[in-house]
LUMVO-917567 format. One line per field, with one value per residue (C-alpha): residue number from 0; residue in three letters; chain; x, y, z. Coordinates in steps of 0.5 Angstrom, whole numbers, plus 500, padded with zeros to 3 digits. Layout:
N
nr NUM/...
rest ala/...
kette A/...
x X/...
y Y/...
z Z/...
END
This chain:
442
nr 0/1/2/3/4/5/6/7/8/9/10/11/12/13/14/15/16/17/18/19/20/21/22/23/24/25/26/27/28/29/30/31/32/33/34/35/36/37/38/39/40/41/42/43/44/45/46/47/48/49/50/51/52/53/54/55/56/57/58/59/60/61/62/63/64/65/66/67/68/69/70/71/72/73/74/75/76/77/78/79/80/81/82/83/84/85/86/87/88/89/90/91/92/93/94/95/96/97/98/99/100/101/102/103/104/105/106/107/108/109/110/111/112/113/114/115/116/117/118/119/120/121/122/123/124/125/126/127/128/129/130/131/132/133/134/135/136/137/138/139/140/141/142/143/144/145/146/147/148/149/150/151/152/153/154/155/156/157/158/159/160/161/162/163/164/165/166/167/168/169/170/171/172/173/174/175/176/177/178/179/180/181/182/183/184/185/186/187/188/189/190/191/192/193/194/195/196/197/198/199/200/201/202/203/204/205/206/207/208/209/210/211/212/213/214/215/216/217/218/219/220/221/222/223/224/225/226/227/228/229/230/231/232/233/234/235/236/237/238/239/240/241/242/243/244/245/246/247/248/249/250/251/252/253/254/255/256/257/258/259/260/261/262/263/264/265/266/267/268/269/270/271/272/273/274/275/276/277/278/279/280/281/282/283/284/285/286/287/288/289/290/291/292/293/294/295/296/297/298/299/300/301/302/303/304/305/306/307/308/309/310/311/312/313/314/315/316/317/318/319/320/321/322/323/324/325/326/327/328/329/330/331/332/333/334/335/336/337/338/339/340/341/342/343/344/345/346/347/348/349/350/351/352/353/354/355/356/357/358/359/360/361/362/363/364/365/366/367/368/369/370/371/372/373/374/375/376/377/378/379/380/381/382/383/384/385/386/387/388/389/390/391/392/393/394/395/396/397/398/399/400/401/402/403/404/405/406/407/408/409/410/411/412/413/414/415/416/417/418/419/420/421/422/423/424/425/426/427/428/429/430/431/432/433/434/435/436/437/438/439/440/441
rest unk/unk/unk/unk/unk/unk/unk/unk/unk/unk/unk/unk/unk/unk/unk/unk/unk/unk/unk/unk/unk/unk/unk/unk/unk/unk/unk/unk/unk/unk/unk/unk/unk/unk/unk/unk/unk/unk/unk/unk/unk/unk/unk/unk/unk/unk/unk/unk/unk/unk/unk/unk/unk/unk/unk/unk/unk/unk/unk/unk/unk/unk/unk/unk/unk/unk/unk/unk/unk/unk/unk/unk/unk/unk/unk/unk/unk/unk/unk/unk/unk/unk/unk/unk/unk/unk/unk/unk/unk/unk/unk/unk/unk/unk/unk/unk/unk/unk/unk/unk/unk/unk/unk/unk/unk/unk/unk/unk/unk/unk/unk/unk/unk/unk/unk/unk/unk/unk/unk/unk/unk/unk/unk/unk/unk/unk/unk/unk/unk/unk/unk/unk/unk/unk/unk/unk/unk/unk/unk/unk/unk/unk/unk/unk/unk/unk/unk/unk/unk/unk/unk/unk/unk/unk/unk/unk/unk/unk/unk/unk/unk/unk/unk/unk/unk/unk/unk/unk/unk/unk/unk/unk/unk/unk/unk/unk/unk/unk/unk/unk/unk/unk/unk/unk/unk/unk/unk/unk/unk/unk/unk/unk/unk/unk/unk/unk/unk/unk/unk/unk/unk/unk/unk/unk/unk/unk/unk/unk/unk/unk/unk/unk/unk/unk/unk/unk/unk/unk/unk/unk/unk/unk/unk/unk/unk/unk/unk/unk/unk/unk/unk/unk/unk/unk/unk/unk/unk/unk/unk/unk/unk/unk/unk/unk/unk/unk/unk/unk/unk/unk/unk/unk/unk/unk/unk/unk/unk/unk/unk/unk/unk/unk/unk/unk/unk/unk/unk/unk/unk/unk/unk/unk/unk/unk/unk/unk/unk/unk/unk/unk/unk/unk/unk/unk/unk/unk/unk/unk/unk/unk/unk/unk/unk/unk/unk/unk/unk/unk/unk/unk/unk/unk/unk/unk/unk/unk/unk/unk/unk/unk/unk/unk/unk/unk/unk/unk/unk/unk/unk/unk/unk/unk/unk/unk/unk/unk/unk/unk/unk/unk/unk/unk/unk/unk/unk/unk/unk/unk/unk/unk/unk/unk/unk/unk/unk/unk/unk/unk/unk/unk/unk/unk/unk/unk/unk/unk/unk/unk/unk/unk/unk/unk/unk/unk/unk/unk/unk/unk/unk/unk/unk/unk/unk/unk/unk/unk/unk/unk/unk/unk/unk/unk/unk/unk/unk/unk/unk/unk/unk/unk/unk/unk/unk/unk/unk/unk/unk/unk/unk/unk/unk/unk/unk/unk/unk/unk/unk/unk/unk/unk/unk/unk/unk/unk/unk/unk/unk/unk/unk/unk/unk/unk/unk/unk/unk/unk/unk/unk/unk/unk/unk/unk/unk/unk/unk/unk/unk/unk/unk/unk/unk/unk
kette A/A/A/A/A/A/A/A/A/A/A/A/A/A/A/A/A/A/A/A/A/A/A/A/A/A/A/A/A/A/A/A/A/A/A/A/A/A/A/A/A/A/A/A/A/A/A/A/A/A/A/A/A/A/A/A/A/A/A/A/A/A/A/A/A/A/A/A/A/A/A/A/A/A/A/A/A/A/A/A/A/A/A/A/A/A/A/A/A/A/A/A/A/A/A/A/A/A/A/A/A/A/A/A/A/A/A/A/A/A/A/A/A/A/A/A/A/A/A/A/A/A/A/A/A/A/A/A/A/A/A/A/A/A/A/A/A/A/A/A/A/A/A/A/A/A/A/A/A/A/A/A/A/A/A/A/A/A/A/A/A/A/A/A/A/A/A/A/A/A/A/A/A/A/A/A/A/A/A/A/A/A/A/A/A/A/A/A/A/A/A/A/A/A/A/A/A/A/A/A/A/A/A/A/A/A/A/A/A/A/A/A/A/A/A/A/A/A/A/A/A/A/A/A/A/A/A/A/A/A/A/A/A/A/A/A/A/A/A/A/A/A/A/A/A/A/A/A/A/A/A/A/A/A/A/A/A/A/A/A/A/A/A/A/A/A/A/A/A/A/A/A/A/A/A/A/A/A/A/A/A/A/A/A/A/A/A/A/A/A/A/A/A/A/A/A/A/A/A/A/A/A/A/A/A/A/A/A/A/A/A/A/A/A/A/A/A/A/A/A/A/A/A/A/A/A/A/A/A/A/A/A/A/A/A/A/A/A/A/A/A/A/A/A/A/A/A/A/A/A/A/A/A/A/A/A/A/A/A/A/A/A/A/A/A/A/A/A/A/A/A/A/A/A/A/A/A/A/A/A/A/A/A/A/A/A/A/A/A/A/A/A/A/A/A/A/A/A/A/A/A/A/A/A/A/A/A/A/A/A/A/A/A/A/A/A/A/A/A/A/A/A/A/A/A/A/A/A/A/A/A/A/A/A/A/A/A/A/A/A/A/A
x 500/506/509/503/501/507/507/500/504/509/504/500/506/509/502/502/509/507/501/505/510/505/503/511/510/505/507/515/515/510/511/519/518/512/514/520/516/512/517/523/517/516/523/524/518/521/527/524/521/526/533/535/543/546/552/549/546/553/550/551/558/561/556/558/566/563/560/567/571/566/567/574/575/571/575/581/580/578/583/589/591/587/591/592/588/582/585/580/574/568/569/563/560/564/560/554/553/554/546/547/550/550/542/542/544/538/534/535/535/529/524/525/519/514/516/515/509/506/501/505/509/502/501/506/506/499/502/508/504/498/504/507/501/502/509/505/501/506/510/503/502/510/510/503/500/507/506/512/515/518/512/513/509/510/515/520/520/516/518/515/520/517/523/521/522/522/519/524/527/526/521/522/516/517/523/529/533/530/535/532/524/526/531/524/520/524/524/516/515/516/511/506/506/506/499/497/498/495/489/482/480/475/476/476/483/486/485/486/494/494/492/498/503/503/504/510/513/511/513/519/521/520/525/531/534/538/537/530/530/535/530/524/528/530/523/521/525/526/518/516/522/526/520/515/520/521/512/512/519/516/509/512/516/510/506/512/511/504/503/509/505/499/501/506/500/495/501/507/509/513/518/516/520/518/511/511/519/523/528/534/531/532/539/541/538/541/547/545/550/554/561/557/552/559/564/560/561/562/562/569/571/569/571/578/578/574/580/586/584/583/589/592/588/586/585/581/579/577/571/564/561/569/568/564/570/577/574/572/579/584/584/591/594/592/595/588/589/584/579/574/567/563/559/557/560/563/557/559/558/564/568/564/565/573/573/569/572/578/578/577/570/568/570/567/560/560/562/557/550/553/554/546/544/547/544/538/538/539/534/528/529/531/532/524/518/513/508/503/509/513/512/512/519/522/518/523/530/527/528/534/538/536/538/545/545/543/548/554/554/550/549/542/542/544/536/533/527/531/536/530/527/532/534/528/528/534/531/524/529/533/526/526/532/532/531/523/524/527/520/515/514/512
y 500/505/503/505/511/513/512/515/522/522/522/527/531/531/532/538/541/539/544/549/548/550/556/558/556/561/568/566/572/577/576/573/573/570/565/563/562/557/554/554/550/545/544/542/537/535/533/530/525/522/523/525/527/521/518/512/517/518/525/528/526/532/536/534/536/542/545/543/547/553/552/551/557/562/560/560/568/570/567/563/566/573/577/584/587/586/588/593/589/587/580/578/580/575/569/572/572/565/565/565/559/553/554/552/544/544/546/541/536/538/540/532/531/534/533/525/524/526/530/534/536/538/542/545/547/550/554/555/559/562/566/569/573/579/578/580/584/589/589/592/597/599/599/602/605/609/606/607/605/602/600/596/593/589/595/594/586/586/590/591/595/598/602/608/607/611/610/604/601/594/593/590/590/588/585/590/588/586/580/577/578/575/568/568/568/564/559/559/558/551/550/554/550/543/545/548/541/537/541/539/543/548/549/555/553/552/559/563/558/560/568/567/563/569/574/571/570/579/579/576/581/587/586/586/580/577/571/572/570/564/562/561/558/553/552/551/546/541/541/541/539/541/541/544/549/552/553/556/561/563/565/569/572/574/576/581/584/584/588/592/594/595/600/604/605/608/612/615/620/614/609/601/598/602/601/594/592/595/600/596/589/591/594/587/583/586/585/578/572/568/571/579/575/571/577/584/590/590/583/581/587/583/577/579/581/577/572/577/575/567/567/571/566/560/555/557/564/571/569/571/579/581/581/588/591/589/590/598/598/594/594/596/593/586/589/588/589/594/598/594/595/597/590/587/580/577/575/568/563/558/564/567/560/560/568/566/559/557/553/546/548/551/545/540/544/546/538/536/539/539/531/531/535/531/525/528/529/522/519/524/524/517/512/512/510/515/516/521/525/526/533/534/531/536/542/541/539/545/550/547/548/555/556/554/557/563/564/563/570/573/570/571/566/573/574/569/568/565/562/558/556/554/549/547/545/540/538/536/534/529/526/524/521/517/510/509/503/508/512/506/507/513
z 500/501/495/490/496/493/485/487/490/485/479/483/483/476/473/477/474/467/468/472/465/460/464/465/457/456/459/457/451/455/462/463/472/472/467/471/477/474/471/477/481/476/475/483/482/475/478/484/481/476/475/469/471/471/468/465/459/454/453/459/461/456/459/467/464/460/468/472/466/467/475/475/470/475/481/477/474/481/486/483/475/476/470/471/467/470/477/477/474/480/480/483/477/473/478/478/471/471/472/463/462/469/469/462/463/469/464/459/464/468/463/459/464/460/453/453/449/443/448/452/446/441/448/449/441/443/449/446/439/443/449/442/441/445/441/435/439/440/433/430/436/436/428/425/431/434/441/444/451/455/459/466/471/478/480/474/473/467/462/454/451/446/444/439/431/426/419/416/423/423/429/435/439/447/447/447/440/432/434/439/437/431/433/438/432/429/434/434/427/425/431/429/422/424/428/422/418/423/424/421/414/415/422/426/428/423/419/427/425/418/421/426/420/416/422/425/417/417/424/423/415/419/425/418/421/417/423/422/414/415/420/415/410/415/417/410/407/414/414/407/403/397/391/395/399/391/390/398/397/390/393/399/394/389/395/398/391/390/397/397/390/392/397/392/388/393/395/391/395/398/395/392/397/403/402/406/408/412/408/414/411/403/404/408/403/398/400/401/401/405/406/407/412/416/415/415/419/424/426/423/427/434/432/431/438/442/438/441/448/446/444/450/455/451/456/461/459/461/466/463/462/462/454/454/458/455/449/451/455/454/446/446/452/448/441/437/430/429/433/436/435/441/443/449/447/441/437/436/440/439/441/447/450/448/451/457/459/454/448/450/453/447/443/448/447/441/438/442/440/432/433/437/432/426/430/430/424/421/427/425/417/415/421/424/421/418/424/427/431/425/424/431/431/426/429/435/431/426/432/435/428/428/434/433/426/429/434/429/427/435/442/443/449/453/453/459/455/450/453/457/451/446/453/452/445/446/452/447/441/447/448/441/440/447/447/448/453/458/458/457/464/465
END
């Protein structure tokens, strides 16, 4: 009788957390400390009831290392082989910033709990795709209707930034930068996708999705991030393959062209380009290619110096958050070949890692999630038979690769809203690749 009395208490539980999951889900883009509230509970009782951090899975050993490089390197930037140069940096900052890297191993542990089945992952595509509303909320009240803020509540922890735009910036809507409301987009559009196909015909449901795909798509156009674009044509092709990518990408074109024409001809006193997109989105995309898009300006400039202090600390690097401050201060003392641009971090996340905790940090991570998502990959789109989770499958790997494409040339993991959520689809995507007798049980 104690026995199932337990089983029933911890079901009892679970069930709980993955209700206080989905709400967290929910309110991540809009509201970030009531988000995390609801899912820093449901971490604790996700945790409480199985185990994910164990050794026996091979993919958490580079994980185990990749934490104790990240500990050692802060102890030994504070303690032992602190350099002169930051003798005059608050150290404590260096620790407390680990708050952006140490809890993203507990989120991807934690949060498998509630990605298991078919189910839950239909669910948390929903909550997923109805929280971002207010996202696309806010791009229109910023762009058409000039409501500008920042707006704050429950005394300053909730913010809507709402930063002020003129005609052709690319919008941004509640978060602070175009980047990050696109990677965000970007990330929830092949969700949003996959509960359209599997919605029923001629349902309320699906044309509300087939309203909100085309939004997020808009959403994204009018942030001009060239993430953003990557991220659709990305969505695109992983969800729909290469034939009907072709018709798709020709009928977004065909569209961009009828409506930018359309607002040309009602009204001439403003340029064809401008009547729908961005003028930041037509210069980028005009300047479109892969060496502009890994090479520009001032990005080739941050990295050549993020790879002057590499070189000057590669093993165990300079501590995180310290990156801001050499990069302002110090450029001469490190002999940096030009004159850095102004930048928070290096733009690059190979390099942010080698610059925050040393090379073999940054390789032991990164050869990781490149060799998961190749897995992946194979696993999803060649290995398993067609099923009902199908698409729900691709849904994750598609947000998973664009979050790692993305932060070859950005570090977006800097916002919490994002670093929690792209955890979460590698939590989801490690779920999927797992083997199912680990989980039939649950």
């Amino acid at each position: 009788m104690r026995i199932i009395k337990s089983i029933y208490i911890d079901y009892k539980s679970l069930a709980l957390g993955n209700k206080l999951f989905l709400i967290g889900i929910f309110f991540l883009p809009s509201a970030l400390p009531i988000a995390g509230l609801f899912l820093l509970i449901s971490l604790i009782l996700s945790f409480k009831n199985k185990n994910y951090i164990s050794l026996k899975d091979k993919w958490n050993l580079p994980l185990f290392i990749s934490i104790g490089i990240i500990l050692f390197s802060t102890l030994n930037i504070s303690f032992i082989d602190k350099p002169l140069i930051l003798s005059t940096y608050n150290i404590s900052t260096i620790w407390i910033n680990l708050i952006n890297w140490i809890p993203l191993f507990f989120y991807y542990w934690g949060f498998q709990n509630y990605l298991i089945t078919g189910k839950q992952k239909v669910i948390f595509a929903q909550c997923l795709v109805s929280g971002t509303f207010p996202v696309i909320l806010s791009m229109i009240l910023q762009k058409y209707f000039n409501l500008f803020g920042p707006y704050k509540t429950l005394y300053g922890l909730i913010i809507w930034f709402q930063k002020t735009i003129y005609d052709g910036d690319p919008a941004s809507g509640l978060f602070s930068n175009p980047n990050y409301t696109a990677i965000w987009l970007g990330l929830i559009l092949p969700f949003a996708i996959i509960l359209l196909i599997s919605s029923k015909n001629f349902s309320v449901k699906k044309y509300i999705l087939i309203i909100s795909c085309i939004f997020i798509v808009f959403m994204i156009l009018l942030t001009a991030s060239r993430n953003g674009i990557l991220g659709i044509v990305i969505t695109i092709f992983c969800i729909y393959g290469l034939r009907k990518s072709i018709i798709i990408f020709s009928s977004i074109v065909s569209l961009i062209f009828l409506s930018n024409l359309f607002g040309f001809l009602v009204n001439r006193n403003i340029t064809f380009h401008d009547s729908i997109l961005p003028k930041s989105l037509i210069g980028k995309l005009s300047e479109l290619s892969v060496f502009s898009f890994l090479t520009s300006a001032p990005r080739l400039e941050i990295w050549q110096s993020a790879l002057a202090r590499i070189q000057e600390r590669p093993f165990w690097g300079w501590g995180p958050s310290t990156f801001s401050f050499l990069n302002k201060n110090n450029s001469s003392i490190l002999n940096i070949p030009m004159l850095p641009a102004k930048a928070e971090h290096s733009h690059n996340l190979t390099l942010e890692l080698a610059h925050n905790f040393g090379i073999p940090l940054s390789f032991i991570l990164m050869a990781t999630i490149l060799f998961f998502l190749l897995i992946s990959w194979k696993f999803i789109f060649f290995s398993i038979p067609l099923d009902k989770d199908l698409l729900l499958k691709k849904a994750f790997f598609t947000s998973s690769l664009i979050a790692f494409i993305s932060h070859i040339n950005d570090v977006t993991l800097y916002d919490g809203k994002i670093s929690i959520i792209v955890s979460i689809m590698f939590a989801g995507l490690k779920t999927i690749i797992s083997d199912k007798k680990e989980y039939q049980n649950l």
